[in-house]
DRENKE-132742 format. One line per 2 residues: for each residue x, y, z of C-alpha. Coordinates in nm, 4 decimals. Layout:
DRENKE-132742
X,Y,Z  ... .
***
This chain:
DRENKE-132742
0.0000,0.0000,0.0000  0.1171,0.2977,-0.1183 .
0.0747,0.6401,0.1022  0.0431,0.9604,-0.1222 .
-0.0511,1.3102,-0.0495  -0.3597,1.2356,-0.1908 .
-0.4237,0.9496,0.1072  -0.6360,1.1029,0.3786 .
-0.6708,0.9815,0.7454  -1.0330,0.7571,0.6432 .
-0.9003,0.6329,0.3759  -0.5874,0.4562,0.5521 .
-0.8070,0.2306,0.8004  -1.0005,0.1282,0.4982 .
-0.6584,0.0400,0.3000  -0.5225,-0.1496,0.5837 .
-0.8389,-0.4180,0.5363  -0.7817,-0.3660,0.1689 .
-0.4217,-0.4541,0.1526  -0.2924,-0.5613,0.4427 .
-0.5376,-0.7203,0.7492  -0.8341,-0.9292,0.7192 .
-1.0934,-0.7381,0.8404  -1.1115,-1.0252,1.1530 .
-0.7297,-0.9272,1.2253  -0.6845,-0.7279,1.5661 .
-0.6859,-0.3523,1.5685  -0.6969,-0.2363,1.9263 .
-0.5384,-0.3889,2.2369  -0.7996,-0.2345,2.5650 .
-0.7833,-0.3982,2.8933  -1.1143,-0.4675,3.0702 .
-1.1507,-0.6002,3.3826  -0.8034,-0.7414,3.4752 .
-0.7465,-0.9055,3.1346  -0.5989,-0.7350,2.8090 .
-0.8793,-0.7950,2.5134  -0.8552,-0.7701,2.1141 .
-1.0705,-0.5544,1.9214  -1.0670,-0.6451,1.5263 .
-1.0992,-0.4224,1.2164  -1.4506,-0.4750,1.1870 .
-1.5512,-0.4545,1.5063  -1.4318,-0.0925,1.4929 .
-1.5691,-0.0056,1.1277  -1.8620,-0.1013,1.2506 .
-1.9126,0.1199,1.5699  -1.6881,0.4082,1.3438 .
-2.0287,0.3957,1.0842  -2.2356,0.3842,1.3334 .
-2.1175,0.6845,1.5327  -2.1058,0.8319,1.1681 .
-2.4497,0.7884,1.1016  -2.5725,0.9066,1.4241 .
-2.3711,1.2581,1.3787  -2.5264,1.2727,1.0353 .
-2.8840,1.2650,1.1813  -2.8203,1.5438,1.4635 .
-2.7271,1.7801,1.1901  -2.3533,1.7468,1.1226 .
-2.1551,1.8419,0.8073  -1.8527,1.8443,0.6356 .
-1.5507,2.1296,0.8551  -1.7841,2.1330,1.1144 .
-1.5591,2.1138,1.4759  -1.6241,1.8178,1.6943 .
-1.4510,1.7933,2.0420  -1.3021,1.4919,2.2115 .
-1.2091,1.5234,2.5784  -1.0888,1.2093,2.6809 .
-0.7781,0.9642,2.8089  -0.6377,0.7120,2.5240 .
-0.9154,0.4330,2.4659  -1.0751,0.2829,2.1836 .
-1.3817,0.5222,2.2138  -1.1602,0.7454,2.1129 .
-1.0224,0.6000,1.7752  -1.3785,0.5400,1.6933 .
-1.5182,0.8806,1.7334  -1.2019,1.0420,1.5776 .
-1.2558,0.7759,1.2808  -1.6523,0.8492,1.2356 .
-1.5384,1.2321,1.2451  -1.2876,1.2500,0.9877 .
-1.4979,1.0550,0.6958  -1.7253,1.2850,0.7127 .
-1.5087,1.5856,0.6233  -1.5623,1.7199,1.0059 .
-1.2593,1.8482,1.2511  -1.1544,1.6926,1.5666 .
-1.0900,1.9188,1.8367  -0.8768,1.7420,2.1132 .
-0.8940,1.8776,2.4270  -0.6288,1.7778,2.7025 .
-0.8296,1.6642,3.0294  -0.6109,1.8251,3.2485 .
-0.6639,2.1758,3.1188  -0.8820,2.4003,3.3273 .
-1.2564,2.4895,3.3322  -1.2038,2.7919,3.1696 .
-0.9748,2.6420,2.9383  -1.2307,2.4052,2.8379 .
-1.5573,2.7002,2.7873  -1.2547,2.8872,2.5255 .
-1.1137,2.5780,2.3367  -1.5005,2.4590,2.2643 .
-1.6220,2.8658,2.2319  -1.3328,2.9143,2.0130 .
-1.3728,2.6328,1.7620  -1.7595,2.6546,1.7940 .
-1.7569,2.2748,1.8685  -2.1043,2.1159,1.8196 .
-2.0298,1.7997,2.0044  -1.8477,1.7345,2.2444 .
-1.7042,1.3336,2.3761  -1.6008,1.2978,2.7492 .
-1.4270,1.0623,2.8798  -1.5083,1.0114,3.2210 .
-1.7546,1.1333,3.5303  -1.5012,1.3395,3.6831 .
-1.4350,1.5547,3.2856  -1.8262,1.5123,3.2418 .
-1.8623,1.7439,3.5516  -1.5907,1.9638,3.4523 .
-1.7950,2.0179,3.0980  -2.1280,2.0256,3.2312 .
-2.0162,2.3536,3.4971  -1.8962,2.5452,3.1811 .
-2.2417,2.4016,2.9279  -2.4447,2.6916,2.9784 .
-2.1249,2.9520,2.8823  -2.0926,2.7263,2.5387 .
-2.3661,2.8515,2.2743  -2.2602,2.6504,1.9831 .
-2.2519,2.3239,2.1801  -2.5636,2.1170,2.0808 .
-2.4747,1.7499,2.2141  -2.2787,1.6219,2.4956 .
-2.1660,1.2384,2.4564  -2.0618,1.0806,2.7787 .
-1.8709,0.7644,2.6834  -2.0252,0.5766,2.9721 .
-2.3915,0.4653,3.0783  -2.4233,0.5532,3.4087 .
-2.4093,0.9987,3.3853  -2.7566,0.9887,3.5107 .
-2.6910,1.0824,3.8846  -2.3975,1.3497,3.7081 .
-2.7002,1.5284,3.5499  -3.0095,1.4978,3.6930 .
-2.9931,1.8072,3.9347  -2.9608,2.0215,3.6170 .
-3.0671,2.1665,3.3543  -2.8929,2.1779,3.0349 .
-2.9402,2.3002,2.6830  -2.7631,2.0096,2.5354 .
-2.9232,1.6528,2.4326  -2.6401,1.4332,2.6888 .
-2.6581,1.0405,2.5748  -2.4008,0.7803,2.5834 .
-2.1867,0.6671,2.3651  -2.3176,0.3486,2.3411 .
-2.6718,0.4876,2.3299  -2.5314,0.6744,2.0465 .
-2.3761,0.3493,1.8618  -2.7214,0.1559,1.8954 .
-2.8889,0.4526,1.7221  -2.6375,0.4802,1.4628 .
-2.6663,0.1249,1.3640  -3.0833,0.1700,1.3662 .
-2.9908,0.4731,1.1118  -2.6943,0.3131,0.8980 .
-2.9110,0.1676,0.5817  -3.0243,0.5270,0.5523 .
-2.7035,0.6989,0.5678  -2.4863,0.4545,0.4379 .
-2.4245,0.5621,0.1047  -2.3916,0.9249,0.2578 .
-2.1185,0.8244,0.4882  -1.9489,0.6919,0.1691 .
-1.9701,0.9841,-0.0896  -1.8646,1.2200,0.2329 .
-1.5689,1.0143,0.2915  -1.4660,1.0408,-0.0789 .
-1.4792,1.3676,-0.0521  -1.2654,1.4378,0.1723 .
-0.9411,1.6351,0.0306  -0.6025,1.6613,0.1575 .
-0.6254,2.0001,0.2696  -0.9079,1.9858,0.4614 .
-0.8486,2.0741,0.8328  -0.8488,1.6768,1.0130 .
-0.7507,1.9029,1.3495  -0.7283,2.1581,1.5596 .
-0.4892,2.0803,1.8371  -0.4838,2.3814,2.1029 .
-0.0927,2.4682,2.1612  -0.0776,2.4765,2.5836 .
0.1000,2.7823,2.5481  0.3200,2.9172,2.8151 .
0.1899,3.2166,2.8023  -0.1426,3.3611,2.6434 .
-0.4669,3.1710,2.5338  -0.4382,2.8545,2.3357 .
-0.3888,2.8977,1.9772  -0.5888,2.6296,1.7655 .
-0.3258,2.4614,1.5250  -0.4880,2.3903,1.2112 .
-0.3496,2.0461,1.0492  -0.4733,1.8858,0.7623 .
-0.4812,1.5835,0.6188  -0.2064,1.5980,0.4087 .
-0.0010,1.7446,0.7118  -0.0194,1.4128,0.9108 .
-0.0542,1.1350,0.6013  0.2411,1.2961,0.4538 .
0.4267,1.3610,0.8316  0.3539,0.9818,0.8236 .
0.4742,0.8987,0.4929  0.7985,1.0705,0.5360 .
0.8586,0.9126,0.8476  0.8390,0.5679,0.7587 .
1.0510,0.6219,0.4911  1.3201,0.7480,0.7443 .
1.2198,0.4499,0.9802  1.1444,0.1481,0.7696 .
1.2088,-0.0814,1.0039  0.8182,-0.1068,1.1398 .
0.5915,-0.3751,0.9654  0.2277,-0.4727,0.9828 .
0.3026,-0.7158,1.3068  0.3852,-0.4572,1.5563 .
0.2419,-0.3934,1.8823  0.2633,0.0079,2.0084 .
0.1506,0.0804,2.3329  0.0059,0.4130,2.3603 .
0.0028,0.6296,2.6833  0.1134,0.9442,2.6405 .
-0.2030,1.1631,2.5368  -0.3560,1.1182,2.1969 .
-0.5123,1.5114,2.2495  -0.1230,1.5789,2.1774 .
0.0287,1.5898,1.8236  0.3164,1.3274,1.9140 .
0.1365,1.0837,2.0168  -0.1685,1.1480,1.7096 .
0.1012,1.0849,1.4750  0.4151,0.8808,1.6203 .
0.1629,0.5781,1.7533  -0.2188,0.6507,1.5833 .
-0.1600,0.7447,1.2461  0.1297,0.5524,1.1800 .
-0.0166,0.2054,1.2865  -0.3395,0.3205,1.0885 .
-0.0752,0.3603,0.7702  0.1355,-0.0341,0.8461 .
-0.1300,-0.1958,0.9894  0.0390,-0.1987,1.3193 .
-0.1987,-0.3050,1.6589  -0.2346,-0.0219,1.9246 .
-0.2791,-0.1377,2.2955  -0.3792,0.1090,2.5413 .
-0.2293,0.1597,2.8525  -0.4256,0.1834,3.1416 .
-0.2460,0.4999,3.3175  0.0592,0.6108,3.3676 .
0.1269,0.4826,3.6956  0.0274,0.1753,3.5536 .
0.2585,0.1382,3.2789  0.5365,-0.0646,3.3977 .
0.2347,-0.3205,3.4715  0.0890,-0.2713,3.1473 .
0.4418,-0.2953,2.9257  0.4890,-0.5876,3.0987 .
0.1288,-0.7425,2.9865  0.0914,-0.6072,2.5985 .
0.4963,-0.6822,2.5466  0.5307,-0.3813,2.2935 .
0.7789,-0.3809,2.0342  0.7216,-0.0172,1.9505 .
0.6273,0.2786,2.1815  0.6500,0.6535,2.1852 .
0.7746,0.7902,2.4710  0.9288,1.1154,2.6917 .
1.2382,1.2210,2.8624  1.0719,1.2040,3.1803 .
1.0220,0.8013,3.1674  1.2822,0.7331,3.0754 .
1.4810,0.9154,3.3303  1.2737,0.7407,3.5878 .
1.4069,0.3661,3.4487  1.7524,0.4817,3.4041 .
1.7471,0.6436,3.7789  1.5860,0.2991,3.8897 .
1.7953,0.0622,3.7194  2.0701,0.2551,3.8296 .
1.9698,0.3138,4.1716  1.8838,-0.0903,4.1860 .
2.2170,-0.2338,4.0400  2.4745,0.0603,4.2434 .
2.2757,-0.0559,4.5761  2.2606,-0.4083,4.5766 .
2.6298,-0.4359,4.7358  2.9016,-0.7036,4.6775 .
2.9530,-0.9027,4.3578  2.6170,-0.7862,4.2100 .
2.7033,-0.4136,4.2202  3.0431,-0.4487,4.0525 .
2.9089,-0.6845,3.7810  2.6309,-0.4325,3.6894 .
2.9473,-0.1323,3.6641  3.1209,-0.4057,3.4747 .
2.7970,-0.4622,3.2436  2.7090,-0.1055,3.1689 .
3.0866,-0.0139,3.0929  3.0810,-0.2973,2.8718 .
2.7903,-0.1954,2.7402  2.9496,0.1628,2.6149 .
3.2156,-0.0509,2.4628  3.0517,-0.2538,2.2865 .
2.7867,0.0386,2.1660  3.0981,0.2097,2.0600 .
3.2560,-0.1062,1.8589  2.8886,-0.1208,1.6727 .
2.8170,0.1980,1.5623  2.7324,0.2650,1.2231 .
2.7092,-0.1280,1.1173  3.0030,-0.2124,1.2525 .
3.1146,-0.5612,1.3699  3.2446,-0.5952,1.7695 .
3.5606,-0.7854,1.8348  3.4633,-1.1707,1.8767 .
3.6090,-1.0987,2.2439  3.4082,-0.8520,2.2944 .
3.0896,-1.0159,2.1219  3.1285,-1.2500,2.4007 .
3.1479,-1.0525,2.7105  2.8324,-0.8456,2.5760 .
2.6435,-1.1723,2.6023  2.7875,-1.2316,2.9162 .
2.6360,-0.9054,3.0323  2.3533,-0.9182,2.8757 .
2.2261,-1.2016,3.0677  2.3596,-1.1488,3.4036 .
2.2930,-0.7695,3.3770  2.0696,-0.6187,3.0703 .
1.8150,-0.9064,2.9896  1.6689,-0.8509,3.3313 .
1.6413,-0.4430,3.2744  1.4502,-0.5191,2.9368 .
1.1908,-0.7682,3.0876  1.0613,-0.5014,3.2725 .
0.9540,-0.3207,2.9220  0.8047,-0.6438,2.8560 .
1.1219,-0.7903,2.6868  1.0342,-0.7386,2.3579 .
1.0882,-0.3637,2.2423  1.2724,-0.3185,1.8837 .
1.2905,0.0865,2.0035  1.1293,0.3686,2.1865 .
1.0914,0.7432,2.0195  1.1329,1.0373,2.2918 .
0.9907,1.3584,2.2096  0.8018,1.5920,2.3453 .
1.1169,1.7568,2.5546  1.5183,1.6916,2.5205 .
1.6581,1.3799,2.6258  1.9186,1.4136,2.8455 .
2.2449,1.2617,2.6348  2.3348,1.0221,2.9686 .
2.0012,0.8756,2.9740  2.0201,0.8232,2.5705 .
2.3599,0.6648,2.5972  2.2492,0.4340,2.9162 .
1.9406,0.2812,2.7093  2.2243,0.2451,2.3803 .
2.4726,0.0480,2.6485  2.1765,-0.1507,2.7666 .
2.0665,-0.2524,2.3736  1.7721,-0.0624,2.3998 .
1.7299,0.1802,2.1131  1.5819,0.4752,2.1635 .
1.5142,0.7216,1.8689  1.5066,1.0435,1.9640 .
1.2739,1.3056,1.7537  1.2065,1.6725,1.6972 .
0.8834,1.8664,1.5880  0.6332,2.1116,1.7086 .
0.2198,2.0864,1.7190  0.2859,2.3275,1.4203 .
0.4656,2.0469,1.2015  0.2716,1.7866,1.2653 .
0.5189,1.7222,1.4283  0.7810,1.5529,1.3004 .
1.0647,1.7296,1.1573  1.4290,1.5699,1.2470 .
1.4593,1.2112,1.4115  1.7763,0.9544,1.4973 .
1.8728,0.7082,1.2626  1.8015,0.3364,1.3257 .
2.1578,0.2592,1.2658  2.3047,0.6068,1.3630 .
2.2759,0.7413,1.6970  2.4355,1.1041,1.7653 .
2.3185,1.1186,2.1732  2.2731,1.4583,2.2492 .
2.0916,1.5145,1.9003  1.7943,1.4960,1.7543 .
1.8676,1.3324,1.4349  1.8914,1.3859,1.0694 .
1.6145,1.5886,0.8853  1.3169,1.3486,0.7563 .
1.3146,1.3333,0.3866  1.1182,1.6151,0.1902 .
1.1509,1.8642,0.4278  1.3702,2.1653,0.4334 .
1.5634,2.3217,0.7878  1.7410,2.6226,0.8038 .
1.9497,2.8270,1.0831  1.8831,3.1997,1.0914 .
2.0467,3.4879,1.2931  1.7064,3.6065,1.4728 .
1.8182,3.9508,1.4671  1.9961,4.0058,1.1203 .
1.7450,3.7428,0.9405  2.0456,3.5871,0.7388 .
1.9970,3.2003,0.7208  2.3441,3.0622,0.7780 .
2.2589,2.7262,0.6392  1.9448,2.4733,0.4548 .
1.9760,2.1075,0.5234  1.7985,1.7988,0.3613 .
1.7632,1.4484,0.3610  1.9722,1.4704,0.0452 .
2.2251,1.7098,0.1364  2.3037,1.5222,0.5156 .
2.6472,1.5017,0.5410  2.7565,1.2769,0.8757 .
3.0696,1.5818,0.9499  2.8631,1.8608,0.8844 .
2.8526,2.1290,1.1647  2.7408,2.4421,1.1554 .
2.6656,2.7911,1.3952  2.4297,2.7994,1.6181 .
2.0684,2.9828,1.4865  1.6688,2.9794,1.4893 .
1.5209,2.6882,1.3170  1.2895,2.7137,1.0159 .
1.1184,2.4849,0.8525  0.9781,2.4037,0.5175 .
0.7527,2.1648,0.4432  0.4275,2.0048,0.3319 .
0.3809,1.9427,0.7404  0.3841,2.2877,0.7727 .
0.0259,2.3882,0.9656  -0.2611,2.5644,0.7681 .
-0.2723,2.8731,1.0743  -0.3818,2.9627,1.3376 .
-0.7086,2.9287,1.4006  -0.8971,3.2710,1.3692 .
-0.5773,3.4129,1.4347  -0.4276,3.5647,1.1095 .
-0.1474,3.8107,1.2802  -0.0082,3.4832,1.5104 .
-0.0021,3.2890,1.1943  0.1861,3.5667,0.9841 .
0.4230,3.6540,1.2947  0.5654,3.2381,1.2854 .
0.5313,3.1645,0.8783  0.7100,3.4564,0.6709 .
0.6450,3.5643,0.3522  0.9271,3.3593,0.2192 .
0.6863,3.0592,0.3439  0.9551,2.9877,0.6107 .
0.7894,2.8383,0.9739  0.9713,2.9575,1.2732 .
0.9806,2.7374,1.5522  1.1422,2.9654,1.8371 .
1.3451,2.7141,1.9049  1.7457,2.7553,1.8842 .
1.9643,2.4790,1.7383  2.2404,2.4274,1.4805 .
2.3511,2.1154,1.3320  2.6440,1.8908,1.5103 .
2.7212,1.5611,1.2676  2.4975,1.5731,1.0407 .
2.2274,1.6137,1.2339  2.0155,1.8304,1.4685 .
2.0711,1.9556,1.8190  1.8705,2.1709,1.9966 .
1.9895,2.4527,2.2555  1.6741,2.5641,2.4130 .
1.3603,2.8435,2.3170  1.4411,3.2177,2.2631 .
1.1642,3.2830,2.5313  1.3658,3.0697,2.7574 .
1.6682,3.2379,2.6814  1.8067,3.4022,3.0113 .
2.0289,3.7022,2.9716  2.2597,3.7936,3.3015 .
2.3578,4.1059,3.3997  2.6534,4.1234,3.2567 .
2.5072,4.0693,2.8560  2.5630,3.6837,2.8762 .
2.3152,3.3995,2.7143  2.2272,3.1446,2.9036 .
2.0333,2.8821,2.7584  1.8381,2.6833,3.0590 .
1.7549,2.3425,2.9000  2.1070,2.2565,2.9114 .
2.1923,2.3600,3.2475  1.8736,2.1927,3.4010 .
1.9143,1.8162,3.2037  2.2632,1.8607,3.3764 .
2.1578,1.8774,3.7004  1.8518,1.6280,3.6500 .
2.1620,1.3880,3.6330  2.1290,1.3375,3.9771 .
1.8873,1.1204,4.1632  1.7905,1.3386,4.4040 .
1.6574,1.6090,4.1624  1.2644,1.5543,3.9994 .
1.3167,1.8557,3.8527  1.4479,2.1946,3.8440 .
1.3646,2.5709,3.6789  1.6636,2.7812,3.6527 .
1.6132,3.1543,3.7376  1.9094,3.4459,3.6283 .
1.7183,3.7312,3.3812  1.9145,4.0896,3.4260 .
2.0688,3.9014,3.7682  2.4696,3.8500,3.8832 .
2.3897,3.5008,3.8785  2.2000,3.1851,3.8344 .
1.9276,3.0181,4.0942  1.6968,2.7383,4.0873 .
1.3704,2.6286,4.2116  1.4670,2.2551,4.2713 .
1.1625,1.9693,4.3620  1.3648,1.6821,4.4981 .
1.3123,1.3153,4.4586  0.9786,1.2398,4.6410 .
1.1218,0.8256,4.7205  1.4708,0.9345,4.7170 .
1.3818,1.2308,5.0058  1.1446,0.9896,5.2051 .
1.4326,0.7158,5.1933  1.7034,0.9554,5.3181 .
1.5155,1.0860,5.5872  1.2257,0.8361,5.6923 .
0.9934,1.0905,5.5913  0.5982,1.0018,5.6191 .
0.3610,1.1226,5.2978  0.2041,1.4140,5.5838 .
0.5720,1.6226,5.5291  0.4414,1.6648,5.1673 .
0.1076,1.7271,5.2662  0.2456,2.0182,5.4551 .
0.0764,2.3979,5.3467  0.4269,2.5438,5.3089 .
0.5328,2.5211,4.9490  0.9128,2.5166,5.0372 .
1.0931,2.3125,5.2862  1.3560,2.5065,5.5138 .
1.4766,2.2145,5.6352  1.8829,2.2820,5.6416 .
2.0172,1.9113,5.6959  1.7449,1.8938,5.3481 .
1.9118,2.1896,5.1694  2.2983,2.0621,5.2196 .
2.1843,1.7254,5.0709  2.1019,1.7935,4.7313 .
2.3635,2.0523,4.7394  2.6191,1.7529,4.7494 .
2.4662,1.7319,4.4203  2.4376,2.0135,4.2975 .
2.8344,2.0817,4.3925  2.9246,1.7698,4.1880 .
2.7517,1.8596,3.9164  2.8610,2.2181,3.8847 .
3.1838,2.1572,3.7809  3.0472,2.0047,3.4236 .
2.9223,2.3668,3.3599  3.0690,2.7348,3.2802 .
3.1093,2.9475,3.6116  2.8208,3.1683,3.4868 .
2.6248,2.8435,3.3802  2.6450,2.7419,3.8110 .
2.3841,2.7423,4.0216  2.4906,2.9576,4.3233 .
2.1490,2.9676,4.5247  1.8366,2.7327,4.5483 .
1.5140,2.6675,4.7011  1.3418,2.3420,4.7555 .
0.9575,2.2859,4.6598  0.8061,2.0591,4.8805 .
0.5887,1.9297,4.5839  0.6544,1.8979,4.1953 .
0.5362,2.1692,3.9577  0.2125,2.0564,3.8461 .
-0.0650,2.1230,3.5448  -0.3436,2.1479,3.8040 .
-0.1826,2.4395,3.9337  -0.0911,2.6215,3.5978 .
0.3014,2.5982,3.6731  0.3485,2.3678,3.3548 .
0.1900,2.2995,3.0119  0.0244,1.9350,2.9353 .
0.3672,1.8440,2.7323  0.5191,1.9136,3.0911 .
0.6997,2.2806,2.9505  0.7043,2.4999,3.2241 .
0.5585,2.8230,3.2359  0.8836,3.0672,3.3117 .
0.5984,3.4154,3.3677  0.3651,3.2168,3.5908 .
0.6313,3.0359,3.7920  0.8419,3.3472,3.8384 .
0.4892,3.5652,3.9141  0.4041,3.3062,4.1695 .
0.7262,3.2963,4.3433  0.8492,3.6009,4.3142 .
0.8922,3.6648,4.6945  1.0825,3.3270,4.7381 .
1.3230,3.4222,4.4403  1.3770,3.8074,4.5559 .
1.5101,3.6399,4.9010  1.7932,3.3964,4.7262 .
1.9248,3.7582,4.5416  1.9527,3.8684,4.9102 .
2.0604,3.5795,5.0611  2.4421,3.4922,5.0970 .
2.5735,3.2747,4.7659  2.5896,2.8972,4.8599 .
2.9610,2.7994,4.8888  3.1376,2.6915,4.5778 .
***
């Protein structure tokens, strides 16, 4: 089956039963109950018609906006499936977002329908109904919403999902044909989505992404990562109401045929991996951290013989990653010692994935280069991408057979990146597929994009869309980088970009992966703008603090947002010491605070891809940072 940028998103579940699947082959992986259960092609077409035909008969038509509010599930696929062949817009909303978050995305887009998820997201809709004029239905995809609703009064119709299937299958014969000419005629630039950007600052901006944004996003990608077939198994967690996962798990398993199991939740996904056994998975930073500061935390504790065979392992591991790269063959010496280590030391790491990954793609953030190069020693590939919600997203991502750790990879076939000066507008260099030289290396710069990923606009917003696409048809991501081997790296965002008080950059991203090195640190947001020098807000290691200091789960229940705890303090600033001395002397941090609890969406400190927001945090804190410029510098 070939993918085109003619190929829409309906059209690719219908060419997977076409060309690849019987239509009795398994599509979805859900778990009910406590057992993991297969849902087949034509189990889904059939509920995706049905849903269709019900959407037909209250009234809905081709670009019409339709919003989802839900966590990864089938119910999801289905709607998003019975949306898109009829020509209509999905409008994902994250369902951690706020109230008022919710009444603008689904004002905004002048969403007609709206899916939710759960009782708890039903209540958050139903307290922001009356403020939504162009909402006509509300779909709760479960039965029992009865005892949400019945104290009020609402101008919606509200009926289940499953209320909404059985009366889509009662309508079907009559819309049948209908649901076939709409699909049809369905074009690639049609808008398949508007994804809300979290923003750090400001109101969400709707992204508008059509379908030849993702099918060819797709296309490109697998031709840059051929090494997925029809018999993989992706387990999908992170949120599908986020471009990463929309295209690096969902529409790339709708284009090879691939299964999709669903985890359950994120603190169930070590469970879960182990269950489903996933050969495939997207992924971010932040998970990965956590296994590498497990695993490491395990092997460097256990003591004795075991401890100093793990150090043995891992070192070996770097050898032999080293002795491999680029198709290389290892020394037969060293061939056997790596199997040595791989099944006194590795093979147990990888069962806890579920023992049969082929590779992991982290995105969403930058991978710290230790963590990439502990998953290479370990055998465990992990490719590491770059896009925004604004490309669809995918614009650079590692080789299979090429890892640069540190980067993000070469540039995907048919699309174009450039460096610019952002002051003097002079791009300094364009790089290809074609043109990828493994030496190249180049100045540091924005990055711009061309591309057929390239968004549509901004929703409603012509001014934001002609402030990041020039007239040159250039995209500007706002994101600095230059190239380092061929391939891209990424220094941090402008907006992040703090400036000391004596004229120096200082790029945080960097500085903060470096101290996330240590176990003790969660994370960390690095403070400095127009200052002498640099400070943190640190959030220390909930299980590594507890441990340390036989702490009970009422200290971080506590009201006070920092702890002043000095014995605390001089702990992670054995740390932070250590670390130091990797950076520049104005890169250091020379004063900290420590948050009792971890910067969280709830509370509007970070964005649903986990970016935080510098204006808010530095607003809310202000008080607390003002006293560490007052406050004597922590010893060197």
């Amino acid at each position: 089956m070939q993918l085109t940028d003619h190929t829409t998103i309906p059209q690719l579940i219908r060419n997977v039963v076409k060309y690849i699947h019987p239509v009795e082959h398994t599509f979805l992986i859900h778990k009910v109950n406590d057992n993991y259960e297969n849902i087949s092609y034509k189990t889904a077409l059939t509920k995706i018609d049905a849903i269709s035909a019900y959407l037909l008969s209250i009234g809905v038509q081709k670009t019409d906006r339709l919003a989802l509010m839900m966590d990864n599930c089938p119910d999801y696929i289905y709607f998003d499936q019975a949306l898109q062949q009829l020509g209509a817009t999905n409008v994902s909303i994250y369902p951690t977002v706020s109230e008022q978050d919710v009444a603008y995305i689904i004002n905004d887009s002048s969403s007609k329908v709206i899916l939710v998820g759960n009782p708890f997201l039903l209540k958050k809709v139903l307290k922001v109904a009356g403020e939504c004029s162009s909402l006509s239905h509300i779909i709760p995809a479960f039965d029992d919403f009865s005892k949400i609703t019945k104290d009020g009064q609402y101008n919606q119709t509200i009926l289940s999902l499953n209320d909404v299937i059985a009366e889509g299958n009662n309508k079907l014969n009559s819309f049948a044909n209908t649901i076939d000419e709409m699909r049809d005629a369905v074009t690639p630039n049609d808008i398949a989505a508007l994804i809300y950007t979290s923003g750090t600052t400001g109101k969400p901006k709707g992204v508008m992404l059509t379908h030849l944004n993702f099918v060819h996003n797709v296309k490109v990608s697998l031709i840059h990562i051929p090494h997925i077939n029809n018999e993989e198994t992706f387990l999908s967690f992170l949120p599908l109401s986020h471009v990463f996962e929309r295209t690096g798990t969902y529409h790339i398993c709708l284009a090879k045929g691939c299964k999709i199991a669903f985890a359950q939740s994120l603190e169930l996904l070590g469970k879960n991996m182990m269950e489903v056994k996933p050969s495939i998975m997207a992924c971010v930073p932040r998970l990965l951290e956590k296994i590498h500061d497990k695993a490491m935390k395990t092997g460097l504790s256990s003591g004795g013989l075991k401890t100093k065979i793990f150090v043995w392992a891992i070192a070996l591991g770097s050898k032999y990653r080293f002795a491999t790269e680029d198709g290389k063959n290892a020394p037969i010496l060293l061939k056997l010692q790596h199997r040595i280590a791989d099944k006194l030391v590795f093979s147990k790491i990888k069962a806890k994935t579920g023992g049969n990954l082929k590779f992991m793609i982290s995105g969403g953030a930058a991978l710290p280069q230790n963590v990439g190069e502990f998953f290479g020693n370990l055998g465990i590939k992990v490719l590491e991408g770059y896009g925004l919600t604004e490309t669809a997203p995918v614009m650079a991502v590692t080789e299979f057979h090429r890892q640069v750790y540190g980067t993000v990879g070469r540039v995907v076939p048919e699309l174009t990146i450039g460096i610019q000066n952002a002051d003097t507008k002079e791009i300094y260099t364009e790089q290809t597929w074609q043109t990828f030289d493994p030496n190249f290396e180049s100045v540091e710069g924005e990055i711009i994009l061309k591309g057929p990923n390239v968004m549509k606009g901004y929703w409603n917003k012509p001014e934001e869309t002609a402030a990041v696409i020039d007239a040159d048809g250039w995209f500007h991501t706002g994101d600095v980088g230059k190239f380092y081997k061929g391939n891209l790296k990424i220094t941090d965002r402008i907006k992040n970009m703090i400036v000391n008080s004596f004229g120096k950059n200082v790029y945080p991203t960097p500085i903060e992966n470096t101290y996330l090195k240590s176990a003790k640190i969660d994370q960390i947001f690095l403070i400095g703008d127009k200052q002498e020098y640099i400070t943190a807000i640190i959030v220390p290691s909930k299980e590594s603090l507890q441990e340390q200091f036989n702490l009970t789960e009422s200290f971080f229940q506590e009201k006070e947002a920092f702890i002043k705890n000095a014995e605390m303090q001089a702990w992670v600033n054995e740390d932070v010491k250590k670390l130091s001395n990797e950076l520049a002397k104005y890169e250091r941090i020379k004063n900290f605070i420590l948050k009792r609890n971890p910067f969280t969406i709830e509370d509007g400190e970070i964005t649903p891809t986990l970016k935080t927001k510098r204006k808010v945090i530095e607003t809310k804190f202000s008080s607390e940072i003002a006293a560490m410029y007052q406050d004597e510098e922590m010893p060197d």
